[in-house]
Every structure is written in C-alpha cells, then in structure tokens.
ZAMARGU-4260 file (C-alpha; in steps of 0.2 Angstrom, whole numbers, plus 5000, padded with zeros to 4 digits):
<rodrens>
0) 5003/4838/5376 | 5002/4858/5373 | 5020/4863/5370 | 5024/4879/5384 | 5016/4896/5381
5) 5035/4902/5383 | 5038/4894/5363 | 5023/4901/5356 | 5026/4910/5341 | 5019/4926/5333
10) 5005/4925/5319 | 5004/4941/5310 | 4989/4950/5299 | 4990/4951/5281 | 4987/4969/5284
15) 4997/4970/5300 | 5013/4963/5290 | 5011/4973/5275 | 5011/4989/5287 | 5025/4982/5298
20) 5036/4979/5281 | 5029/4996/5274 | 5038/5005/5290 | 5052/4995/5291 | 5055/5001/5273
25) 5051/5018/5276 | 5064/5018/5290 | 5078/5011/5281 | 5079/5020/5266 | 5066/5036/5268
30) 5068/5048/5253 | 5081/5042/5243 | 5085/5043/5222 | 5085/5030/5209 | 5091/5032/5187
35) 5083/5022/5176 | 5073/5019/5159 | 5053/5021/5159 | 5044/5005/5153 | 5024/5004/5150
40) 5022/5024/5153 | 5004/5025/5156 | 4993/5043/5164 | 4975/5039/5172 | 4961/5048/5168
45) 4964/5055/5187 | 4981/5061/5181 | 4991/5052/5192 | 5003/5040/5181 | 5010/5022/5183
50) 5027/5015/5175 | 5040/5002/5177 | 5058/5010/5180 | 5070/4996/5173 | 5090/4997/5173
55) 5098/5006/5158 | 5111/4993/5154 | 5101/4980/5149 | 5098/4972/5167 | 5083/4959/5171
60) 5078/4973/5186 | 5062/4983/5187 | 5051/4993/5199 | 5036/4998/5200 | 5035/5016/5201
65) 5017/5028/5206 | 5018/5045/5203 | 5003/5056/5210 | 4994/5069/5201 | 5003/5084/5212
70) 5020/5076/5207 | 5017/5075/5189 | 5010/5090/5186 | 5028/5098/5191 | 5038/5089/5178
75) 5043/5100/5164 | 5041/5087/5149 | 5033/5074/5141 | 5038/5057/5149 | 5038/5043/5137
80) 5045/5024/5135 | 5062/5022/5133 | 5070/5040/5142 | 5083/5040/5154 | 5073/5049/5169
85) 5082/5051/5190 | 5066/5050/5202 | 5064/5056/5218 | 5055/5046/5231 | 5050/5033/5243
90) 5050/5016/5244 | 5030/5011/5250 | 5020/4994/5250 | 5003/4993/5238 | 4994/4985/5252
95) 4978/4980/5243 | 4991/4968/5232 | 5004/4967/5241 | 5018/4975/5228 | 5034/4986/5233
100) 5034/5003/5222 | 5039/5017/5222 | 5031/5033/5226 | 5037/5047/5213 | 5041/5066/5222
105) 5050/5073/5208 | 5055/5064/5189 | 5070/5074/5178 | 5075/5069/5163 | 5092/5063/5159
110) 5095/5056/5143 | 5086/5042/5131 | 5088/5024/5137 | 5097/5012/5127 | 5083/5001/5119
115) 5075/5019/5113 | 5093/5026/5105 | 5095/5007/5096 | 5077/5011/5090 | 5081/5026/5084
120) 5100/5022/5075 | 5089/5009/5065 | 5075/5019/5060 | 5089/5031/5052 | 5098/5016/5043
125) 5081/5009/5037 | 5075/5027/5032 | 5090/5031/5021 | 5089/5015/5012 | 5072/5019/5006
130) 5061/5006/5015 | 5050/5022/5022 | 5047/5030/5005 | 5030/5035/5001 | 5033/5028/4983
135) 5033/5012/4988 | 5018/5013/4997 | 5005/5002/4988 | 4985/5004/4989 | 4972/4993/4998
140) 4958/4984/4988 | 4942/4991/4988 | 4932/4975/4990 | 4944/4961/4994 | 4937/4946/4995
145) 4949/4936/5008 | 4961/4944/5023 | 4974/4939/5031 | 4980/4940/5049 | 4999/4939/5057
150) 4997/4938/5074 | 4997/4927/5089 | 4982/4915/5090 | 4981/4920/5110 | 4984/4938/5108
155) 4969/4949/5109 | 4972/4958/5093 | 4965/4944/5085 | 4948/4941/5096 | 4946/4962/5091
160) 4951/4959/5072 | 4939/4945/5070 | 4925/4952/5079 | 4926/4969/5067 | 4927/4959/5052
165) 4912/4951/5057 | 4901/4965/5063 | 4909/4976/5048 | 4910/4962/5032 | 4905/4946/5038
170) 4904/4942/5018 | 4925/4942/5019 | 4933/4926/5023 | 4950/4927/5034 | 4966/4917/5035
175) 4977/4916/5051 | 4996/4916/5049 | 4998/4913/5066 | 5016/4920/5075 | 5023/4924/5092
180) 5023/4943/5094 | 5033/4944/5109 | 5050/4938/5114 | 5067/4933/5108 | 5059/4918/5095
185) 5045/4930/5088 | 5055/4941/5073 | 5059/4927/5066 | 5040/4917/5067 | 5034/4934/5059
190) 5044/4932/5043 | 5040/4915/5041 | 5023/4919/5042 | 5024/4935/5031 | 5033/4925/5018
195) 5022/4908/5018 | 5005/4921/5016 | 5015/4929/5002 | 5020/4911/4993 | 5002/4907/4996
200) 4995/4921/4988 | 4976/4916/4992 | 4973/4933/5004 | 4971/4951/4996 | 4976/4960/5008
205) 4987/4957/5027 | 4984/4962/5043 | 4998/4964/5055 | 4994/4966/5073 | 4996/4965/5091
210) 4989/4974/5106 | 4998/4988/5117 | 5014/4986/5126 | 5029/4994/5132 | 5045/4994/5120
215) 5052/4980/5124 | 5036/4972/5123 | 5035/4980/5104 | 5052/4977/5102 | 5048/4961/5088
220) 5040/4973/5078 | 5056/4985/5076 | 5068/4969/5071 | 5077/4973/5055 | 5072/4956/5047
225) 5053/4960/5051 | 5055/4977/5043 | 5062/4971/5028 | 5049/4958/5027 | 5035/4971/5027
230) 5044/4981/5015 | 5044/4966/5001 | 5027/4961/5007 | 5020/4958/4990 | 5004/4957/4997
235) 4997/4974/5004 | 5000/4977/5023 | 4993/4985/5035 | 5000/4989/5052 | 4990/4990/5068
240) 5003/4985/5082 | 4999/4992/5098 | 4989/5008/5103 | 4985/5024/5094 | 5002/5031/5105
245) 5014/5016/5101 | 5026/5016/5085 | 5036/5005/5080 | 5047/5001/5061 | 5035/4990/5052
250) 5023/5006/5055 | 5033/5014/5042 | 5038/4999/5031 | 5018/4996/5030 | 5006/5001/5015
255) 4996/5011/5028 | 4997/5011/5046 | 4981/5008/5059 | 4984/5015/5076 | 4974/4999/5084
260) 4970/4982/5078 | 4954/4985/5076 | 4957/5001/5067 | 4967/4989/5055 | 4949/4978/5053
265) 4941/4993/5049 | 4952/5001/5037 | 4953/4983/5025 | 4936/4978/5025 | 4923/4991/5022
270) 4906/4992/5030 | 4895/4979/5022 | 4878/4989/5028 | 4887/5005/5019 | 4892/4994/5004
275) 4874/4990/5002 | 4869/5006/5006 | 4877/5013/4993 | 4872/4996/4980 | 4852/5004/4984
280) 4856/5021/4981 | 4865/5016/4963 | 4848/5001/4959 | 4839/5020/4964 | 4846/5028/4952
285) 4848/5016/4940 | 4828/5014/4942 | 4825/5032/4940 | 4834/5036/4924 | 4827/5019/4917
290) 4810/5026/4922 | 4813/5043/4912 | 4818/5032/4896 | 4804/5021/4896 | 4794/5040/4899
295) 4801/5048/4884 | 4800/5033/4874 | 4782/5032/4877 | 4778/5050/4874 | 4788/5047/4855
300) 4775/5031/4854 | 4761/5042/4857 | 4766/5053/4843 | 4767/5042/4831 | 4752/5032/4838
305) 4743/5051/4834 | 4750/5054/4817 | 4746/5034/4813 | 4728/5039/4819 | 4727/5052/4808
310) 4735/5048/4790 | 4727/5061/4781 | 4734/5075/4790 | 4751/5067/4786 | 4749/5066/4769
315) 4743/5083/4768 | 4758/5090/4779 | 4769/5082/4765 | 4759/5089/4751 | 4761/5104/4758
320) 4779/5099/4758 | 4782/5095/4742 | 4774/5112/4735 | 4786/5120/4745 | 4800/5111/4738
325) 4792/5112/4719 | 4792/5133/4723 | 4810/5133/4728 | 4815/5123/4713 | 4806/5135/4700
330) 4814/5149/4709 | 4830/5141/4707 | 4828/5139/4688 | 4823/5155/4685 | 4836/5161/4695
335) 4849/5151/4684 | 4842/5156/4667 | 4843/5174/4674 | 4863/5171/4679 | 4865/5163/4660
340) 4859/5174/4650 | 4869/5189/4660 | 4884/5178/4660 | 4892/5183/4641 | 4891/5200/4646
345) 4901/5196/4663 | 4911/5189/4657 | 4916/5200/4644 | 4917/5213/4658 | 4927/5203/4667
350) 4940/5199/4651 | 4941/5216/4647 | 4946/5223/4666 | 4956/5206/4664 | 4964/5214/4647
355) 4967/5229/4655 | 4973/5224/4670 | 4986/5212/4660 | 4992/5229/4649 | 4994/5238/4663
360) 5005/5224/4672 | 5015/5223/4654 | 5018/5242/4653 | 5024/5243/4672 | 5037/5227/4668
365) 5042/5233/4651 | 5048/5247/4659 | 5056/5240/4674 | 5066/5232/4661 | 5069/5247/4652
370) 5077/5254/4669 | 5086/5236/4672 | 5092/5237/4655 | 5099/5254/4655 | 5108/5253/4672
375) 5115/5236/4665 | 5123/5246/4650 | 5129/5260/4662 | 5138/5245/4673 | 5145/5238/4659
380) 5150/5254/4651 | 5160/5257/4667 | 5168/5241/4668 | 5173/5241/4650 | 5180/5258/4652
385) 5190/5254/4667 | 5198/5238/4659 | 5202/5249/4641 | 5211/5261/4657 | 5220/5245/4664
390) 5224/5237/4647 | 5234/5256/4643 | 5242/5257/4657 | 5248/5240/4656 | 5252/5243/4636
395) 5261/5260/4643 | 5271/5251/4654 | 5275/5237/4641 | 5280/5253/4627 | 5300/5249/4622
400) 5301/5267/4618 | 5298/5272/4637 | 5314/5261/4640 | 5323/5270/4626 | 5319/5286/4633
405) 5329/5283/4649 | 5344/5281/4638 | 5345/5264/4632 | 5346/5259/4614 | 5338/5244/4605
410) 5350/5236/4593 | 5347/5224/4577 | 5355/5218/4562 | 5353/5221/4544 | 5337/5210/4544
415) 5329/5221/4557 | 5331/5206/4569 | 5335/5210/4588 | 5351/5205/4596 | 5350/5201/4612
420) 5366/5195/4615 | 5386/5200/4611 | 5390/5183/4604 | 5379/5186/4591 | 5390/5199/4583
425) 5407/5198/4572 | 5418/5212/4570 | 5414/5222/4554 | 5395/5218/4555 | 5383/5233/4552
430) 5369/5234/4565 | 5358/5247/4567 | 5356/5255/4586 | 5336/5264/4589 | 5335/5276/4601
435) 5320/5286/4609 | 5321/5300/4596 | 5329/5292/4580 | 5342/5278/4576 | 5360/5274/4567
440) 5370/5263/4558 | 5387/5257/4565 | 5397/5246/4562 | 5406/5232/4574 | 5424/5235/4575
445) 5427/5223/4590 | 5419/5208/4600 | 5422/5208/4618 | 5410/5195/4625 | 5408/5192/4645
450) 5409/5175/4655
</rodrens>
C-alpha cells in the first residue's frame, strides 16, 4: 500500500541543492574576513590564482580559497607559501565539484606563517655552520656510468627521471633507493636511503627528487637530519625537489641544484646523440690529420723515389759537394799559414805595448808610494814630536828643582843619600840642605821626632 501523499518527502537536484546551500551560505555569513597561512599558491595562466588558507598555529584546518584575476591584480606584493595573509571575501559553493571556497575580494599581508619563519631560523643555523658553502660543492662526472635515484617509487619524479635517462643516455644504468618523500616517517627513510647508496658505493652519481608541492608537502626535504645527510653525501648530489619556483634545505646542502626532476635527469647524464656527435666530429678530425700525414709522407717517398731514379745526379750534387768543401778547406789553410807567419810580429807588438803598458802602471804606483810614504813620515814626525812635547812636560813636572823653587829644601847626608825621615838623624850629624839656587852644610844640633 502507497503510504499517504501528506508523508512524501522532498527529493532535491544536485544542482538545485548545491544552489540552495550556496544561498543559504551566502545569507549567513555574506562578506566576512578570515587570517591565515597560504598553502599551494598557484596563478593560472588566466591570472586568476587558487590557494589553500590553513590556520597559523599549526591546526588540521584548510579552505580552499579562489581569487579572481580583478582581485589579484589589486594586491600590492608577491604572494607566496608560508605568509601570514587576512582575506576579504565570500563563502560560495564550486558547483561543478561540489567544494566550499572561498572567493578572495581583497588579500593583505600580515606577517610570515609559522612553518615558513621555522624554515627560515634553520636555513640560518645550517648556513653558519658551513653546510651551504660553495667550497664544499663537489663536481658531477662527465660520463658516469651508473645513477642513482632517492625517491618514492610512486612518485612521478621517478616515471619523469627514468623516461629522460632513457631518451637522453639509455647506455647509463640506474639504481632506485626507494623512500617516502612526504610525511612524518619520510626524513628519516631519506637518510637511510642516502646512507645505504653511499655504503654501496656502486652509483656515480645521486639524484634526489620529488615533484611540486606546497611547504608542508616539501617539508621532508627542509629536516635537519636530511640536510646533514646531503651535506656528507660522499657521492655527488644533485637536488631536483619540486618545481623551478620551490626551494627547500637540501637545495643548498646539494652539489648542484636542478629546478625539476627532470632537470636533475638532464643535468647527470649528458645527451648520448650529442656524445656521439661529438665522438664523429673527433674520428673526423682524427681522420683528417691522419690523412695529411700519410700526404706529406708520401710526397718525402716521391722524393726519394726521384733521387733513387736518378743516381747520377746525386752523386754529382755531392761532388759538387765535396769541391766545395775541399775550396773552403784550402782557404782555410792558407788563411792559417797567413796568421802564423804574422804572429811573431804580433806578438812582439803586443809585448811591447804589454811592456809599456806595465812601466807606466809601475811608475804611476812607485809614485803613489812615494806620496804614501812621505805622508806616512809627516804622521809620524807629528806623533813623535807631540809625545817628545808630552814626555817634557811630564819630565818638567817631575824636576825636584821646581819643588825647590817654591821654597823647600832637599836634605842628605855626608854620603849624598836622601833622608826622607827625622828618625834618621842624630844630633851633631852634618847633613847637607839643597836649595833652588845653591845648598849648605849644617849640622844637627837636636832631634825632635813626631808621632
């Protein structure tokens, strides 16, 4: 039995609903404002752009955000992941999937999200302990004959690695290191796989990659144990993680840096059709200076083929020779006999200016030694009569009649013997008393000596 048309219930469109909800969203909020970080910034080719705004604290909640091409070209700067933006909008319904966005008016900037200042702050570290430097960067082989691939073995970096190695060099073999490149597990499955291709040591060189993706999606690649395990890669490294716009740490940790995956392909293996391009142009070359050899070489073989041929004229070319030779020798003897026979007189000419030459020296040092010799006694002279002049003066000084003068007396005995001291006397004694201009004889009539 039909239950009664009073309890029959609604059945709505897909596209009716959508437009219901769409209203019914429009009518409860209108134009309202929401703060958040950009996620996945991408602008069309039609200009307008499409992001996700997800919460600034670290939250599990995103929105899709649409921001026409009329709206965008009014914001002042250069929106990228990880910046702190307010937007100005309305909450709308993407009918043809059926997704809540939000529809962008107006975007300012106010400040750099979280996940983008951590990025930062750990660049700085990392920079000033040395893991960017351009000295430790290390150059790629030319020819390597095995490459390496860190990457997830779903990811489509890999399909696009592969295919350019083997459109590029087919001739080069590749080993996968296979890895998670996203989420919470995948620094630590890249350094395992960095280190096991680096105790293998069967690669030449590694490629680590992955395709395009907001931060967070990247964020794998910006883990401080990943960086450090790219900067002690003994292996070269090459980078390509994301597209030509997305950085990340192990960018600057790498050997070189690829903006794409397939950038990275390119930029290990090189061209195997320009390779042999550039084997012909060397066999070429090669071939042409071979050529020229083997051309003058057979030109020098014709020339002696030609003198072989014709033997006579050879052995007349070296009589003519040898004449030559015997004229220059006779010209050279008589040249010699010539210089003998004048040599006694050049000789004597030369002994004689010798002679004279050796008189002249003689005469000019005789009397140098003449001069030297005379100024020598004119030195000496002065120094002798300057000691004679010290030696009188001294002698002067010395003179006991000088001493007498100033009215001393020099007294002796009878022998003519000095006496120097009044113990040496007796009363009655005759002594004898000199002065400056004559003497006397006295006689001691009393002794008084001193203590």
């Amino acid at each position: 039995m039909a239950e009664p048309s009073t309890m029959a219930r609604q059945v709505w469109g897909v596209g009716a609903l959508l437009l219901a909800m769409g209203d019914a969203l429009a009518a409860r909020f209108g134009a309202c404002s929401v703060r958040g970080e950009l996620s996945g910034f991408t602008r069309a080719a039609s200009g307008h752009c499409y992001f996700t705004l997800k919460d600034a604290d670290g939250q599990a909640a995103a929105l899709r955000c649409a921001m026409f091409r009329r709206a965008a070209s009014l914001v002042d700067f250069n929106p990228r992941d990880g910046q702190q933006v307010e937007l100005r909008g309305r909450i709308a319904l993407y009918e043809p999937r059926g997704e809540l966005q939000f529809v962008v008016e107006s975007m300012q900037l106010v400040g750099t999200g979280s996940l983008y200042e951590q990025f930062l702050r750990l660049k700085e570290r990392l920079q000033a302990q040395g893991l960017f430097d351009a000295e430790r960067k290390r150059a790629l082989p030319r020819f390597p004959a095995r490459v390496g691939v860190v990457t997830s073995l779903a990811a489509a970096a890999l399909r696009d690695v592969l295919t350019t190695l083997a459109r590029r060099a087919p001739q080069v073999e590749v080993v996968i290191y296979p890895s998670p490149v996203q989420g919470a597990e995948a620094p630590a499955a890249l350094v395992a796989a960095l280190q096991l291709a680096n105790q293998r040591r069967e690669v030449d060189v590694l490629i680590l990659c992955r395709g395009g993706g907001s931060l967070e999606d990247l964020w794998a690649f910006n883990d401080e144990r990943v960086v450090f395990a790219v900067a002690e890669s003994g292996i070269p490294l090459v980078c390509g993680v994301g597209h030509e716009t997305d950085v990340s740490l192990a960018d600057f940790a790498a050997d070189l840096r690829a903006p794409t995956p397939t950038a990275a392909a390119e930029l290990v293996a090189p061209s195997q059709a320009e390779a042999l391009e550039q084997l012909s142009t060397l066999a070429r070359r090669m071939r042409r200076q071979v050529q020229r050899q083997l051309e003058r070489q057979a030109q020098d073989l014709d020339q002696r083929a030609l003198q072989l041929a014709r033997p006579g004229a050879v052995l007349a070319r070296h009589a003519q020779q040898l004449d030559r030779l015997e004229e220059r020798a006779r010209h050279a003897l008589r040249h010699a006999l010539l210089r003998a026979a004048e040599a006694p007189q050049r000789l004597a000419a030369r002994l004689e200016r010798a002679q004279g030459v050796q008189r002249e020296r003689a005469a000019v040092r005789l009397q140098a030694l003449a001069a030297r010799l005379l100024r020598a006694q004119q030195t000496q002279h002065q120094r002798t009569s300057l000691t004679l002049q010290g030696m009188e003066q001294r002698l002067a000084a010395l003179d006991p009649h000088r001493v007498l003068s100033r009215g001393y007396a020099w007294v002796t005995n009878e022998a003519g013997q000095p006496i120097v001291s009044a113990r040496a006397l007796q009363p009655g004694q005759q002594v004898q008393a000199v002065w400056s201009d004559g003497r006397a004889l006295a006689q001691v009539l009393k002794v008084q000596p001193e203590d």
